[in-house]
C-alpha positions as CSV (number, residue, x, y, z in Angstrom):
1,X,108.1,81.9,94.9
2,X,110.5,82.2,91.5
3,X,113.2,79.9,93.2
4,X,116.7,81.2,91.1
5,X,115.0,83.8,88.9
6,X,117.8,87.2,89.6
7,X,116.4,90.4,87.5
8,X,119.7,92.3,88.8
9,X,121.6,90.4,86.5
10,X,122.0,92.9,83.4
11,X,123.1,90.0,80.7
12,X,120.5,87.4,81.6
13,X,117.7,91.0,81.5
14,X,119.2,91.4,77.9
15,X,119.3,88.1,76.7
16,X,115.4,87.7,78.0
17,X,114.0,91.1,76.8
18,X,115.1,89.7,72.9
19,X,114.3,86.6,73.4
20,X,110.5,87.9,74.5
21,X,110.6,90.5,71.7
22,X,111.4,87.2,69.0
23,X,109.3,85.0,71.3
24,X,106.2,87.2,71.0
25,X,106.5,87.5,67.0
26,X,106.9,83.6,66.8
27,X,104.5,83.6,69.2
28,X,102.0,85.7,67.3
29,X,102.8,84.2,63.9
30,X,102.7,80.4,65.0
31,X,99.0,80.6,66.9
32,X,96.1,78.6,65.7
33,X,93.9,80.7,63.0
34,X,97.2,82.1,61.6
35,X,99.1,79.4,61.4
36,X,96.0,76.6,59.9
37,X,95.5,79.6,57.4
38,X,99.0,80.3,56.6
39,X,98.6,76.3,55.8
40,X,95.8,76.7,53.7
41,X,97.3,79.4,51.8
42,X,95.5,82.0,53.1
43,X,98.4,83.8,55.5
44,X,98.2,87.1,57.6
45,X,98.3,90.0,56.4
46,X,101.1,92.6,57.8
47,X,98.7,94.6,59.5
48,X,97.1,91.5,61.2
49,X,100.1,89.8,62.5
50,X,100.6,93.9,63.5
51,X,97.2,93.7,65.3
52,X,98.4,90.5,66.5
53,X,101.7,91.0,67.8
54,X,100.6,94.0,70.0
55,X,97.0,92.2,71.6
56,X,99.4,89.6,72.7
57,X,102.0,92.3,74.4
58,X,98.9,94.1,75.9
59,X,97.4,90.9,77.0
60,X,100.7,90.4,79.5
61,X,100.9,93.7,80.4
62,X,97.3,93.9,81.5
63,X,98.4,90.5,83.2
64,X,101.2,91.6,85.2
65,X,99.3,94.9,85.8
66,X,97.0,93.1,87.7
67,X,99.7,91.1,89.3
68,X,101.3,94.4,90.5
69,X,98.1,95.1,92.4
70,X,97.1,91.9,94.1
71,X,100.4,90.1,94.6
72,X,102.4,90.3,97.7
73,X,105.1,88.5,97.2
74,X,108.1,90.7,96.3
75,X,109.5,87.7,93.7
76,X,106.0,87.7,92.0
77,X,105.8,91.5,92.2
78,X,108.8,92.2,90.4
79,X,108.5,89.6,87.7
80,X,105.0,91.0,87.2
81,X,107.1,94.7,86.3
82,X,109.6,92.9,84.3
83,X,106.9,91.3,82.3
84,X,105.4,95.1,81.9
85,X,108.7,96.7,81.2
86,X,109.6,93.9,78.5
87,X,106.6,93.7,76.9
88,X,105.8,97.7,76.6
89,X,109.5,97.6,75.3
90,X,108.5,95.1,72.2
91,X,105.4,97.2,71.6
92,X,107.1,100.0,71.2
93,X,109.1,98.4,69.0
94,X,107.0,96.8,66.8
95,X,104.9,100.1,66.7
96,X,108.1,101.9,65.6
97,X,108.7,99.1,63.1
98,X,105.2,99.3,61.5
99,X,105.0,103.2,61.3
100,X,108.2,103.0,59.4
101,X,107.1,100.6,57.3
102,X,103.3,102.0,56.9
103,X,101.8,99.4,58.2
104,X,98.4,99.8,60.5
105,X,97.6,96.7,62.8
106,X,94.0,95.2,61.8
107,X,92.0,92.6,63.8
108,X,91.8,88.8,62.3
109,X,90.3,85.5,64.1
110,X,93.1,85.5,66.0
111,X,93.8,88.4,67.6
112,X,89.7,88.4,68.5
113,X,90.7,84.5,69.5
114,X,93.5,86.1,72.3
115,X,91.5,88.7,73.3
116,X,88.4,86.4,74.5
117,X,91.0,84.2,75.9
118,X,92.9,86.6,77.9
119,X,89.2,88.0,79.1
120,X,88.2,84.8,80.4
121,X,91.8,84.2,82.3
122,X,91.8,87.8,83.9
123,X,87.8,87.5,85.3
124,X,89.7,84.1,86.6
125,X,92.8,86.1,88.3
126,X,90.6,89.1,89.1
127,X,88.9,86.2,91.7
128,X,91.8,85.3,93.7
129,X,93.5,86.3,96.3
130,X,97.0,86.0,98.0
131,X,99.1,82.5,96.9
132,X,96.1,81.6,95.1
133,X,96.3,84.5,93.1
134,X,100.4,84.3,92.7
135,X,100.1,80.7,91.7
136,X,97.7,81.4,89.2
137,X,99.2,84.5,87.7
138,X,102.8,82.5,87.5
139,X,101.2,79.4,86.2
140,X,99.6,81.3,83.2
141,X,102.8,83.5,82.0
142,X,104.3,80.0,82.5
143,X,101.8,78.6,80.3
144,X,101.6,81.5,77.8
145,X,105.0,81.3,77.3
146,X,105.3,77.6,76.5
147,X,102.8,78.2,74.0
148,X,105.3,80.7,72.2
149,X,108.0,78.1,72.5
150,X,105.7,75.3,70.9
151,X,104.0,77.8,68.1
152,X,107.8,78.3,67.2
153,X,108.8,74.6,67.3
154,X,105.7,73.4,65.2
155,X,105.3,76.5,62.8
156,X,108.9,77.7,62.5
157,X,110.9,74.5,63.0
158,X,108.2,71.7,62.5
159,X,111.2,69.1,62.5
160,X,111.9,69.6,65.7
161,X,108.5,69.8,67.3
162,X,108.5,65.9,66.1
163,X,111.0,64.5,68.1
């Protein structure tokens, strides 16, 4: 199902678990409300892009939690725990970070935005069943993940998202 994905590889796990905790912050800081606010001078506060940072880690782990229960393909099921292992890994993390700095996460338009999204795609997963399901779950951390890589190209390297 994940043709040449190898989690026993301990380099290629480290290089992806900081690239997800960097991707989920860019991620976070370059979506939609955020980022056409930021333009309008009217930027997240810490506490939102807090709020924001950890909806978006919980969204994937309540993802791959879901994977871990209805997938049977061993591939799927153990990119489904890596997704959970990384992702509680940047939450605790960023949690860390904010309590150090005394900062408490607070809802904004887009964490509410990610959380109706991610509702709407897990009553879609929560319907499917065997490849169907697998597909689907794969397709939308494939999906989800591009958007971190465009949010960072357009709203942290905006010359680059031009080419």
């Amino acid at each position: 199902m994940l043709k040449g994905l190898s989690m026993s590889n301990t380099g290629m796990h480290s290089r992806y678990k900081a690239i997800c905790a960097v991707a989920t912050i860019i991620f976070a800081l370059g979506l939609h409300p955020a980022r056409a606010n930021a333009q309008q001078g009217d930027a997240p506060t810490d506490p939102q892009i807090v709020g924001i940072v950890g909806i978006a880690d919980q969204i994937d782990i309540d993802y791959a939690k879901l994977a871990m229960s209805k997938a049977k393909d061993k591939q799927v099921k153990d990119f489904a725990q890596q997704m959970i292992t990384d992702h509680s890994s940047v939450q605790t993390a960023v949690n860390d970070l904010s309590a150090k700095l005394n900062v408490t996460p607070a809802d904004s338009a887009t964490s509410d935005s990610l959380k109706t999204q991610a509702q709407q795609m897990m009553q879609k997963l929560r319907g499917l069943k065997g490849k169907e399901f697998e597909e689907a779950y794969i397709d939308n951390e494939v999906a989800y993940h591009q958007a971190v890589i465009d949010a960072h190209q357009e709203g942290v390297n905006p010359e680059r998202a031009e080419r």
